[in-house]
C-alpha positions as CSV (number, residue, x, y, z in Angstrom):
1,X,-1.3,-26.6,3.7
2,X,0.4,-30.3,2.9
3,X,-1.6,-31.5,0.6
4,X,-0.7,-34.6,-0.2
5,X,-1.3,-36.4,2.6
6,X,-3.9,-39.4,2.8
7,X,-7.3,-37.5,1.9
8,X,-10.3,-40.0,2.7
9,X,-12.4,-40.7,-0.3
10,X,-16.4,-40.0,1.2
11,X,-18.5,-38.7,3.9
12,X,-18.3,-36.9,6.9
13,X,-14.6,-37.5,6.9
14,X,-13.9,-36.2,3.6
15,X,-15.8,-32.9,4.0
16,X,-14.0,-32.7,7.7
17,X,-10.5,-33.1,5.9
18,X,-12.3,-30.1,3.0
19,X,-13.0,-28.2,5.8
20,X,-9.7,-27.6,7.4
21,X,-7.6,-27.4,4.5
22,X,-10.7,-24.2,3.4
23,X,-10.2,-22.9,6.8
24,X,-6.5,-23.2,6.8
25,X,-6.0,-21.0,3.4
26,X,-8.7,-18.6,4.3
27,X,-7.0,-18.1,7.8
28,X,-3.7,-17.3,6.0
29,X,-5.4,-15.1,3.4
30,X,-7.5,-13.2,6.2
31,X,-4.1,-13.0,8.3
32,X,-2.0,-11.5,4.9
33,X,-5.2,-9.2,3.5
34,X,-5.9,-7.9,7.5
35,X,-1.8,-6.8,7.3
36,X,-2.1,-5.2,4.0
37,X,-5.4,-2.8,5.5
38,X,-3.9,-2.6,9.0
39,X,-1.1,-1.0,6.8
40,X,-3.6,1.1,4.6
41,X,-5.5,2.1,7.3
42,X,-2.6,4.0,9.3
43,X,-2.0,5.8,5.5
44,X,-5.3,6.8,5.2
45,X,-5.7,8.0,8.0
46,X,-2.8,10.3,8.8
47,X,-4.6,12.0,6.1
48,X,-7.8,11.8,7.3
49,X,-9.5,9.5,5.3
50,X,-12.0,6.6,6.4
51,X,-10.1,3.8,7.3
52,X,-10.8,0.6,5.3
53,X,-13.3,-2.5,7.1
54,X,-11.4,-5.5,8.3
55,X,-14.7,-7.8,7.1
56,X,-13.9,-6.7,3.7
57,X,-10.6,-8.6,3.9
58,X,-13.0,-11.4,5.4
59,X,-14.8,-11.8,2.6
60,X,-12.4,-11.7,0.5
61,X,-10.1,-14.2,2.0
62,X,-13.4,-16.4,2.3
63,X,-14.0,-16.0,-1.4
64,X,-10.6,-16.4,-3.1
65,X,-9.5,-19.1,-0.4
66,X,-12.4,-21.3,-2.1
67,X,-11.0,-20.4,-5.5
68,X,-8.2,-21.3,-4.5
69,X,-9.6,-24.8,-3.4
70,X,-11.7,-24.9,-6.9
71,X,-7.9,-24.3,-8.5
72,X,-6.4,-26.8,-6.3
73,X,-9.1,-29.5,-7.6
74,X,-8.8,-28.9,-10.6
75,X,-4.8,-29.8,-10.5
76,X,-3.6,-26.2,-11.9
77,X,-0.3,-24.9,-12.0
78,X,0.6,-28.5,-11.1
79,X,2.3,-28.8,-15.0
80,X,5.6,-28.4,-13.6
81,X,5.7,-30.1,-9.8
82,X,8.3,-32.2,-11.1
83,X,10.6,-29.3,-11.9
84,X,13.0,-28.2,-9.1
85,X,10.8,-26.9,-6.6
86,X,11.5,-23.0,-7.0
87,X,9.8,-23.2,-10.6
88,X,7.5,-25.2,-9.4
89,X,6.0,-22.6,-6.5
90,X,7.0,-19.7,-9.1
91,X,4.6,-21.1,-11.6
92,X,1.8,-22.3,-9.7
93,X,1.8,-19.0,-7.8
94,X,1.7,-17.2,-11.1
95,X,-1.1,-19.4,-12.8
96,X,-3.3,-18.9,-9.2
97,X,-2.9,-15.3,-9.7
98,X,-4.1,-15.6,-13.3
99,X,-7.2,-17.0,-12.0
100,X,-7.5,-14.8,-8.7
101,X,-7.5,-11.8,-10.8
102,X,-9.9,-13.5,-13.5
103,X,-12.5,-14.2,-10.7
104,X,-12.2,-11.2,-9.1
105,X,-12.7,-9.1,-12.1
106,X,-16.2,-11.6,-13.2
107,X,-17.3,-11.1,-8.9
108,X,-16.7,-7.2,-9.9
109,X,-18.4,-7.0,-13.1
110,X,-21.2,-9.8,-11.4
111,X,-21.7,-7.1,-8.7
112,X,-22.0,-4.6,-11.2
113,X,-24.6,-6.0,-12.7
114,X,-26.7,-6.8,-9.8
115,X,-26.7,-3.2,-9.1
116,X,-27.4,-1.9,-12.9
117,X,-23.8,-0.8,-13.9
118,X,-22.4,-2.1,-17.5
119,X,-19.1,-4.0,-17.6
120,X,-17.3,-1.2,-18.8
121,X,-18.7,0.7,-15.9
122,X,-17.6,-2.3,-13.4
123,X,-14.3,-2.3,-14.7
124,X,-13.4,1.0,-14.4
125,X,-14.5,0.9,-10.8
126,X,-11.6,-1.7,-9.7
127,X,-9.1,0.7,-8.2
128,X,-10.8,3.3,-9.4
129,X,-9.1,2.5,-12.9
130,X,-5.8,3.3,-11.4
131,X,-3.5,0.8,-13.5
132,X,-0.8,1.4,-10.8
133,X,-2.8,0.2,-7.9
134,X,-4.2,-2.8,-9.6
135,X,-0.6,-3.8,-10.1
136,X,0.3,-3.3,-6.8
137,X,-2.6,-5.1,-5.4
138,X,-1.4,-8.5,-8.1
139,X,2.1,-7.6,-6.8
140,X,1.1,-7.9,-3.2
141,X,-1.4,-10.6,-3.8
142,X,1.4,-12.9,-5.7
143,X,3.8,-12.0,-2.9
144,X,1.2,-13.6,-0.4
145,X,0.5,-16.9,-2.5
146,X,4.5,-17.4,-2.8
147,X,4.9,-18.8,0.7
148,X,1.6,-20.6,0.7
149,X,2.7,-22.8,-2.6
150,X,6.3,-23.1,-1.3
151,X,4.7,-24.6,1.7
152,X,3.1,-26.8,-0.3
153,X,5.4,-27.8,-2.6
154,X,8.0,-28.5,0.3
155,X,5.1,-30.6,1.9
156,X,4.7,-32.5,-1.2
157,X,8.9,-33.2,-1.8
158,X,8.8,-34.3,2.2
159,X,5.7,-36.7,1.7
160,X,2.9,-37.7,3.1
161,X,2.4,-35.6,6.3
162,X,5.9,-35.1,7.6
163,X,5.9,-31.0,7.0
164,X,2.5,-31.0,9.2
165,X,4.4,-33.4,12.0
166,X,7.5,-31.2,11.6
167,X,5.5,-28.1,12.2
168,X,2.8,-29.0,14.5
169,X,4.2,-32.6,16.2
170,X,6.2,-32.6,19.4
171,X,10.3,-32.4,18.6
């Protein structure tokens, strides 16, 4: 999740390095959104209700982990890295959410269309147009990018690779 550290410039080396830091957010993601229905699914079903499919979490975690990437690129929330590092992570994980939710609803409303529905239809099908649960779900979803920018943010105060030796290198 560091970062910062030396990212080489072309080739197969460069899309190696892309790879792992996709497959390192979408891990997290998959391991947060698979806790959330793990969770839901023991609900539901001590009412008897379907429990929810882990591959929908998948795919999700896939999708938003390269938004997330797309976001990273494009330097957002990166205003105020600067900034003592607690506004730093609160901002950056707020502006990410922004976007998460912005993408999700276009996928939603995209979706919709593919299948015939109008946008009003499409939005009104996100949580089943339960206001609550859509702010629970950017609740929960903000509580799960908190750790992942504080990560990177202490990465990025550490320097270049020294959270990743800390965490990963022998003591």
């Amino acid at each position: 999740m560091e970062a910062d550290h030396q990212q080489p410039r072309f080739g197969w080396q460069r899309l190696a390095h892309e790879f792992e830091e996709y497959a390192i957010v979408a891990a997290y993601l998959y391991v947060c959104f698979g806790a959330i229905l793990l969770y839901k699914g023991s609900v539901l079903e001590d009412h008897g209700i379907a429990v929810p499919y882990y591959g929908v979490g998948l795919a999700k975690a896939l999708i938003l982990g390269k938004f997330m990437l797309i976001g990273q690129a494009f330097h957002l929330g990166e205003r105020y890295r600067k900034r003592p590092l607690i506004v730093a992570v609160l901002f950056q994980s707020a502006i990410f959410l922004v976007m998460l939710a912005a993408l999700t609803y276009g996928e939603e409303i995209l979706v919709g269309a593919m299948r015939g529905r109008t946008v009003a239809q499409s939005i009104a099908d996100i949580a089943n147009g339960k206001w609550q649960e859509i702010a629970a779900t950017c609740f929960l979803l903000w509580l799960i990018l908190l750790p992942y920018f504080g990560v990177r943010q202490i990465g990025r105060a550490l320097g270049d690779g020294v959270l990743r030796r800390m965490l990963f290198g022998r003591r």
